[in-house]
C-alpha positions in Angstrom: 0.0 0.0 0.0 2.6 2.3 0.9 4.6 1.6 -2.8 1.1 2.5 -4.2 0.7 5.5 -2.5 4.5 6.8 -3.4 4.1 5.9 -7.0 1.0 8.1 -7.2 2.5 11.0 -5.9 5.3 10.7 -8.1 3.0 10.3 -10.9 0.9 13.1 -9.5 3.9 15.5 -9.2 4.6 14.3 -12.3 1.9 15.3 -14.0 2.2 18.9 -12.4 5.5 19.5 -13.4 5.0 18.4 -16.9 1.9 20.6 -17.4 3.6 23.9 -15.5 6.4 22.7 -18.7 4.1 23.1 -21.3 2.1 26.5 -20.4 4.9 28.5 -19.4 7.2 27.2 -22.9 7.3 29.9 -25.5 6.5 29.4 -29.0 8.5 31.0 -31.2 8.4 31.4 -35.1 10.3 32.2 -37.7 10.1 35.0 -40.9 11.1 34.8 -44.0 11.5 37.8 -45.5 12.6 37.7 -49.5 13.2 41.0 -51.5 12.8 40.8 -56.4 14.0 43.0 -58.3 17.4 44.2 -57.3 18.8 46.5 -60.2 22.4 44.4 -59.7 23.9 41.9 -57.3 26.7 44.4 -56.1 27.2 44.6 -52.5 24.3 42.6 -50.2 20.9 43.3 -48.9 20.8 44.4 -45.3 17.5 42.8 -43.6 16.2 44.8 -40.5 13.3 44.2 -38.6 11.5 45.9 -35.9 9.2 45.4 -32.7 8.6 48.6 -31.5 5.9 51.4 -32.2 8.7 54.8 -33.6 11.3 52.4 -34.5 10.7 53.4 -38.4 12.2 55.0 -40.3 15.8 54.4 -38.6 18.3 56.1 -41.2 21.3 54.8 -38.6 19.8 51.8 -38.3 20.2 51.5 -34.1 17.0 51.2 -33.3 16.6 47.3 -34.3 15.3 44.4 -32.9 17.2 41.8 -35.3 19.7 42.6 -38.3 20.7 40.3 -41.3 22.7 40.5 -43.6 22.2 38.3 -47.2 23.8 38.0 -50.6 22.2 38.6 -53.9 21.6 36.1 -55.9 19.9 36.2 -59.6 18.6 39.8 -58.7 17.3 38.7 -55.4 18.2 37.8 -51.7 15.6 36.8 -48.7 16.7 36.0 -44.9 14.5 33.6 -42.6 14.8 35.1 -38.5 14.3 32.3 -36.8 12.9 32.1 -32.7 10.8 35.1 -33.0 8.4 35.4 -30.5 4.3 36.1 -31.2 3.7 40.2 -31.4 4.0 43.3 -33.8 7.1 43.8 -36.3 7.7 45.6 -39.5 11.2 45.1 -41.6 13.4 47.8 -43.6 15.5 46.6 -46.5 18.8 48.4 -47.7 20.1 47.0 -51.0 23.8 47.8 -49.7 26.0 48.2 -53.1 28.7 49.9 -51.2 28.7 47.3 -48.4 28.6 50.1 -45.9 25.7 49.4 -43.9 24.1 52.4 -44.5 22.1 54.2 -46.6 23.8 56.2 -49.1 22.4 59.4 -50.0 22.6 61.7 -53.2 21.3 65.3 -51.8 17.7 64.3 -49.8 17.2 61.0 -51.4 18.6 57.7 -51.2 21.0 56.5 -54.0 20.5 52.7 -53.0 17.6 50.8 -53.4 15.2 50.7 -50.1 12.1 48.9 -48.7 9.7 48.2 -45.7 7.2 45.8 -45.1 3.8 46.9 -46.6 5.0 49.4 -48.7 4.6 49.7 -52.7 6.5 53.2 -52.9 8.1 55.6 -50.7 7.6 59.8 -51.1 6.8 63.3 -49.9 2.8 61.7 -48.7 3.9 58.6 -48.2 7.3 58.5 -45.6 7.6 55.2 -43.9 6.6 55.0 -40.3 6.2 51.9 -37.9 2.1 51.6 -38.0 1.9 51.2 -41.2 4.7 48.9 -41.9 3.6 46.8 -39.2 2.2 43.3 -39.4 1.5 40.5 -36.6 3.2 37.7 -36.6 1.5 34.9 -34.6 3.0 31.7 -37.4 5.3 30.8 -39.1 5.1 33.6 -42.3 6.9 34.6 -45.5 6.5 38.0 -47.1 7.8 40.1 -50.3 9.5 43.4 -49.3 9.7 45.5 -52.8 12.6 47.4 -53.1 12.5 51.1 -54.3 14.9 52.8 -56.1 15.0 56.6 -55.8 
């Protein structure tokens, strides 16, 4: 009786453990992000994305959650961040020629191709800006950043 009553508490604390396991793991996911159309394959493609509301447009790029960096292949390059918790991001891609890792500028307007998540084009009405590049990200997901030269 007593070996009964030891192997059901072990089986009972068992259980308890197990299940505390399970609701407090995190799920994470992972984003593929892929970028067409690159004008030539000099230099790489700088993939930054963002969790917080402000964080766009980041000219200095320092206010990132992740950064990656790819090479171009065929006119295109894509990235997959992996272990990304559920919530809120929006990605920036620089199309890096001068492998500088930053956006190089004629007298306002970039010289190298750009692009950000939910954006067709880029101008004087419509600047970049976290809320609207924003997107949730609750699964595994793929998206298509266009790239915009200037």
């Amino acid at each position: 009786m007593k070996n009964l009553i030891k192997a059901t508490a072990i089986l009972f604390a068992t259980l308890i453990f197990t299940s505390y396991t399970f609701q407090n793991e995190k799920t994470t996911y992972s984003l593929t992000v892929e970028v067409n159309g690159l004008r030539n394959s000099k230099g790489v493609v700088q993939f930054a994305l963002y969790n917080q509301d402000g964080s766009i447009p980041d000219e200095d790029y320092r206010k990132y959650f992740k950064k990656l960096t790819a090479k171009i292949e065929n006119g295109s390059s894509s990235v997959t961040f992996e272990n990304l918790p559920v919530g809120k991001y929006a990605v920036n891609i620089l199309h890096d020629e001068n492998n500088d890792g930053k956006i190089k500028k004629g007298i306002i307007l970039p010289i190298e191709g750009i692009g950000f998540s939910n954006y067709q084009s880029i101008g004087l009405t419509n600047r970049p800006n976290s809320s609207k590049a924003s997107f949730e990200l609750k699964e595994n997901k793929s998206i298509n950043v266009k790239v915009i030269y200037m």
